[in-house]
C-alpha positions in Angstrom: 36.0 115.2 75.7 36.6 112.9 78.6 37.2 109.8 76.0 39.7 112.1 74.2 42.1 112.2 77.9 41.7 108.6 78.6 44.5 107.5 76.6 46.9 110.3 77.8 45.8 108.8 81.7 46.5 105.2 80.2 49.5 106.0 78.5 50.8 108.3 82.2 50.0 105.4 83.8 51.7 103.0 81.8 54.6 105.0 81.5 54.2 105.4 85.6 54.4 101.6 85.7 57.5 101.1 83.1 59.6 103.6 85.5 58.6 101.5 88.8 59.4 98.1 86.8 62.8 99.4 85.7 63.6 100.7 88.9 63.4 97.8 90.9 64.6 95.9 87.9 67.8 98.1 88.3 67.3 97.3 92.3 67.0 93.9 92.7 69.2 92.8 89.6 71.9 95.4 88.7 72.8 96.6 92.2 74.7 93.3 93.7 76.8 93.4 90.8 78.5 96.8 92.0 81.5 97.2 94.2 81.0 98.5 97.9 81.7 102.0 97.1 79.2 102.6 94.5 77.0 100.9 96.6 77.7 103.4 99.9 76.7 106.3 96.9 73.4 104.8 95.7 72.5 105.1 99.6 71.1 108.6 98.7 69.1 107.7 95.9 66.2 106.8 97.9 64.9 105.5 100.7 63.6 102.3 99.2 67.3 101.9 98.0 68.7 102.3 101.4 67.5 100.3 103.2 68.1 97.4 100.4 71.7 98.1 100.1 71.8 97.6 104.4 70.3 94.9 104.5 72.2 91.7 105.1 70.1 89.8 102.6 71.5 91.8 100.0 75.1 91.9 101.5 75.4 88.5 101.2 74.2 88.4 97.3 76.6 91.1 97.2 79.2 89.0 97.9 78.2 86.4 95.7 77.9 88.3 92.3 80.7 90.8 93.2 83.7 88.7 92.5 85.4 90.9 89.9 89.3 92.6 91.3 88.7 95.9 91.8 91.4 97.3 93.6 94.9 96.2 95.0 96.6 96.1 98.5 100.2 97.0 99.0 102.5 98.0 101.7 104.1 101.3 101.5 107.7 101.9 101.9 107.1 103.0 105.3 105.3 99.4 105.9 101.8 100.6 106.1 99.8 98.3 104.3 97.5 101.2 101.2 95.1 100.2 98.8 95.4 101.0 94.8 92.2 100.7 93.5 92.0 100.2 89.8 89.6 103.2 89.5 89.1 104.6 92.6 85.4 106.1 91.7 84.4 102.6 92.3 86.2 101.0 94.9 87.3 102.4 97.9 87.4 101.4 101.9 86.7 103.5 105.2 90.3 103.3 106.4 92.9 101.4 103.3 95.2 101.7 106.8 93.4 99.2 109.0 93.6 100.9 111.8 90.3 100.0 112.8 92.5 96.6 114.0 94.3 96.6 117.6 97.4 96.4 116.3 99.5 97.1 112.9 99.4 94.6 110.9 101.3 93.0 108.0 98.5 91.6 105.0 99.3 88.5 104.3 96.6 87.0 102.1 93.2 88.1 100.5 90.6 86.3 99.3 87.0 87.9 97.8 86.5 90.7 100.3 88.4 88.8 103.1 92.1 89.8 104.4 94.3 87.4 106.4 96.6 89.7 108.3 99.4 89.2 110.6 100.1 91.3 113.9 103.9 92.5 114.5 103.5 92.2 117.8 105.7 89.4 119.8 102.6 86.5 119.5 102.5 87.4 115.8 98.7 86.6 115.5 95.9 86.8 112.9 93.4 88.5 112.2 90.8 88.1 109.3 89.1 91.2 108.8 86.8 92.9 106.2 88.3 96.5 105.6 84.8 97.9 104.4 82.5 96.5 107.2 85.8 96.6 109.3 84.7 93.6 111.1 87.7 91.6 112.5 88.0 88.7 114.0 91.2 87.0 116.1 92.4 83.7 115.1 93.5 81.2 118.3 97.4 80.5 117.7 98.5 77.9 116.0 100.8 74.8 117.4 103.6 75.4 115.3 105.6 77.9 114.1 104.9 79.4 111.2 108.2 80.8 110.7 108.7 85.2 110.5 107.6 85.3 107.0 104.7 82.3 106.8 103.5 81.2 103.0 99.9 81.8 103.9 96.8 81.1 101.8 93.7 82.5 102.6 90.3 80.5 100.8 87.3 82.1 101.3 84.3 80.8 98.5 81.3 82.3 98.8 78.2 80.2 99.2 74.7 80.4 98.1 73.6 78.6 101.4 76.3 80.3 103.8 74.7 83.7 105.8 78.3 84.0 107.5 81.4 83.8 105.6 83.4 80.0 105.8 86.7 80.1 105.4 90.2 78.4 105.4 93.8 79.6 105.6 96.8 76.5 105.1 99.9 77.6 105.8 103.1 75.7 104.4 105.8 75.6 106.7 108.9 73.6 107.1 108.5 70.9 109.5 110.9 70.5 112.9 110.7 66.6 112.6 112.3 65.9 109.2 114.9 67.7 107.3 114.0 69.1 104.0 110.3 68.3 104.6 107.2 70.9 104.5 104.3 70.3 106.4 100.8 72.2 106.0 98.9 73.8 108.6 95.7 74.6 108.4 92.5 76.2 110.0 88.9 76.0 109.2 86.4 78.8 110.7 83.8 76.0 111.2 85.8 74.7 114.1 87.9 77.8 114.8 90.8 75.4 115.0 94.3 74.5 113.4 95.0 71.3 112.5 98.2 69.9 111.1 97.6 67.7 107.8 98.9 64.0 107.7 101.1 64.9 104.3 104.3 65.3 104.6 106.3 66.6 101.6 109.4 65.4 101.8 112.8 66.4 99.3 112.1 70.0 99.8 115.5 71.4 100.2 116.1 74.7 100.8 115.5 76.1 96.8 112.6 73.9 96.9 111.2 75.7 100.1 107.9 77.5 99.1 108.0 81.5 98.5 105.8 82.8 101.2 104.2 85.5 99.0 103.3 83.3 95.9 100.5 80.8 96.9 97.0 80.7 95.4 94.4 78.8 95.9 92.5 77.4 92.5 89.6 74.9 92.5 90.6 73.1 95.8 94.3 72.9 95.0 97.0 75.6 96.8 99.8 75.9 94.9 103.1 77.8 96.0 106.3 79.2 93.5 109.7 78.0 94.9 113.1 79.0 95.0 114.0 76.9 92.3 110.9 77.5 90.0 109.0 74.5 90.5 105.6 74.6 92.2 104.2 73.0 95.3 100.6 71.7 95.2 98.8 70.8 98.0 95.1 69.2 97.3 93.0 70.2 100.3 90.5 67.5 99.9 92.6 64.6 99.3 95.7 66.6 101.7 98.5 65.1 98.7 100.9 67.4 98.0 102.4 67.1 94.5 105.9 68.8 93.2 105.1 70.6 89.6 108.3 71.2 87.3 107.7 74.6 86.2 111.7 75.4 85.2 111.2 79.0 85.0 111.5 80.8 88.6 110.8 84.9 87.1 106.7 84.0 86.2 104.3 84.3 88.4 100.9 82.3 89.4 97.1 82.9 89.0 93.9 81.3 87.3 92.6 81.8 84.0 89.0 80.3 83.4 89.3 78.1 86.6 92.4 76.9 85.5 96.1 77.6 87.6 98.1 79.3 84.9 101.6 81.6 84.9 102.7 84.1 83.1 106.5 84.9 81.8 107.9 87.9 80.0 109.4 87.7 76.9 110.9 91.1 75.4 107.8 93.4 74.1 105.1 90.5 75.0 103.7 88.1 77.5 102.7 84.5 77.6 100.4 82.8 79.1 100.3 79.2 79.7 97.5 76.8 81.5 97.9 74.1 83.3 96.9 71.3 81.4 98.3 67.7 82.5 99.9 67.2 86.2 100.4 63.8 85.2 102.5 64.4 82.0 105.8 63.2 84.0 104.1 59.9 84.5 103.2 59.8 81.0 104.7 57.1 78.4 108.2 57.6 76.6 107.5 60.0 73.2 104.0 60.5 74.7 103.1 64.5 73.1 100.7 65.0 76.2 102.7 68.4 78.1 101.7 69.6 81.6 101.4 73.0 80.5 99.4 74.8 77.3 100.1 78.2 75.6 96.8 80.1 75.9 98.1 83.0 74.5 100.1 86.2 73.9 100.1 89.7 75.4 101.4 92.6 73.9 101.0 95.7 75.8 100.4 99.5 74.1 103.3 101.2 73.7 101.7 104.1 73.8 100.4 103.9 77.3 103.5 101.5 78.7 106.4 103.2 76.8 109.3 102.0 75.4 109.6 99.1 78.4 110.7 96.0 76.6 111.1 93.2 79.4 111.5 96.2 81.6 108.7 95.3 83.6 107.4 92.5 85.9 104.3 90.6 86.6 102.2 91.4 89.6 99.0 89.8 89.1 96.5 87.9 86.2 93.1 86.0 86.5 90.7 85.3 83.6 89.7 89.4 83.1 93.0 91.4 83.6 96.4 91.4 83.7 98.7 93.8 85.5 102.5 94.8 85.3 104.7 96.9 87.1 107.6 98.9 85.4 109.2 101.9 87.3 107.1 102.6 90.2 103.9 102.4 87.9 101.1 99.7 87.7 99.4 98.8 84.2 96.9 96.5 83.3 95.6 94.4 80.6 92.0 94.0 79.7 91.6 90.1 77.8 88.6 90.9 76.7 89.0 94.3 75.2 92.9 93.7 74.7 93.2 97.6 76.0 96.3 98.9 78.4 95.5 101.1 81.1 97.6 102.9 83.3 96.5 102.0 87.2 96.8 105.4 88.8 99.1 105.4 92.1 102.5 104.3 92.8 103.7 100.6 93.0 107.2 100.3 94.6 106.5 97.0 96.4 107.1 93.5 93.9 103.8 92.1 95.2 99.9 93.3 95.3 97.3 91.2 96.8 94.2 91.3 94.3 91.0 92.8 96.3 87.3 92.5 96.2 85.0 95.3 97.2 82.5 93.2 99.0 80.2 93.7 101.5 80.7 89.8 103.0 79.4 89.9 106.8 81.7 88.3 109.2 
């Protein structure tokens, strides 16, 4: 009788064992992967799970493998600065205000987690903040003037090796020394310092002036839209800045597979080109080498988007999704399973900063 139970022990135990392997499988593997909010629900799963999600071991793996958009910020019509997330079940933040900083703020950049804002107040400063942790920090004023609407980039990468969140923010402005000339300001939290770079980019009259709300940052290169449609690039390591003919000033930047790319509307579809050559201007008479690339073609679902032809602009793209706006509504595009969804919230403002549900520590 008792070697007729054994197995049944065995195979409780076994099964016992499967259900504690898969559980911290799911734990230590599955659970970085997830935006902030899910996260802040898997709190209540257990106590094992708890203290795992609060620790800042895992809040800084969060931050590494949690790169994917999952929500937009916006400012209202009233000013105040909202987040859209693309499904809010997932992604969500204390207080989408930022009231948690001393003073209203305008959002000028974002960068994996990371938002560099701007107070309205006379000194105009910044603040780089976190709006889940709402940690904050004050940046010490710049040397120049950034003019009242400053082309801001905000770079934060994170790093295997970096506990505390590194970070950079270059800011293009035109320069007081030389007409039609753009110089590039930039700090680095290492040193919690500006500097002004040694490049000066000179010929940049006033439709060649970079539009403050277009820059990017993409594989150590910042790149801004201008007036005219051409695009500035500014290589951070090298500090060269480099004027890109572009001849088309409706698209709109982003990367695609680590790549800068822009988008343009055509009618029912959407292409999307690459970056390909920079040095195709330099290139030898009847040479077939182009600086940009078609990548492909969107077409967006009818169904969901209406009957919209080229009634719509671009707001945002990067190597999973693209999103459009057309009459106060957001929509996006899914590359890999080609599928249109509508983003639920109102979008009355031309530009949303992409945002990552991270738990980086400042």
């Amino acid at each position: 009788m008792d070697r007729g139970k054994r197995p049944d022990r065995s195979l409780a135990a076994l099964n016992n064992k499967m259900y504690m392997d898969l559980k911290d499988i799911i734990r230590e593997h599955s659970l970085p992967f997830l935006p902030a909010k899910s996260l802040f629900k898997f709190n209540a799963v257990c106590r094992d799970w708890k203290l795992q999600i609060s620790s800042p071991f895992f809040a800084h793996n969060q931050s590494l493998f949690c790169r994917s958009t999952s929500g937009f910020f916006i400012h209202s019509l009233d000013g105040s600065p909202s987040l859209i997330p693309i499904d809010p079940s997932f992604c969500g933040v204390p207080d989408p205000l930022l009231k948690f900083l001393p003073e209203p703020v305008d959002i000028r950049s974002s960068s994996n987690g990371l938002l560099c804002c701007q107070g309205r107040a006379e000194d105009k400063a910044y603040y780089i903040c976190n709006p889940v942790t709402q940690q904050w920090k004050k940046l010490p004023k710049s040397n120049v003037n950034h003019g009242p609407d400053p082309a801001i980039v905000l770079i934060f990468e994170p790093s295997l090796l970096n506990f505390v969140a590194e970070y950079k923010i270059i800011c293009a402005f035109r320069s007081t020394d030389f007409g039609d000339a753009v110089e590039f300001d930039i700090y680095s939290s290492k040193g919690n310092s500006w500097e002004v770079a040694g490049e000066i980019h000179f010929g940049a009259r006033a439709t060649r002036m970079p539009n403050p709300k277009s820059g990017l940052h993409v594989n150590g290169v910042v790149y801004w839209m201008t007036i005219s449609g051409s695009i500035l690039a500014f290589d951070l390591t090298k500090e060269r800045s480099q004027l890109l003919q572009n001849h088309d000033s409706r698209g709109i930047l982003g990367e695609f597979s680590g790549k800068l790319c822009k988008m343009n509307v055509f009618g029912n579809s959407i292409s999307l080109s690459i970056l390909d050559n920079v040095h195709s201007n330099t290139m030898q008479m009847g040479s077939q080498t182009k600086m940009w690339a078609g990548k492909q073609q969107v077409v967006l679902d009818s169904n969901i988007v209406g009957n919209v032809a080229g009634d719509y602009s671009v707001l945002h793209v990067d190597s999973n999704m693209l999103v459009v706006r057309s009459q106060g509504k957001a929509f996006w595009y899914d590359f890999k399973s080609r599928a249109t969804k509508c983003i639920p919230g109102e979008f009355h403002n031309s530009r949303c900063l992409p945002y990552v549900n991270s738990l980086v520590s400042l």
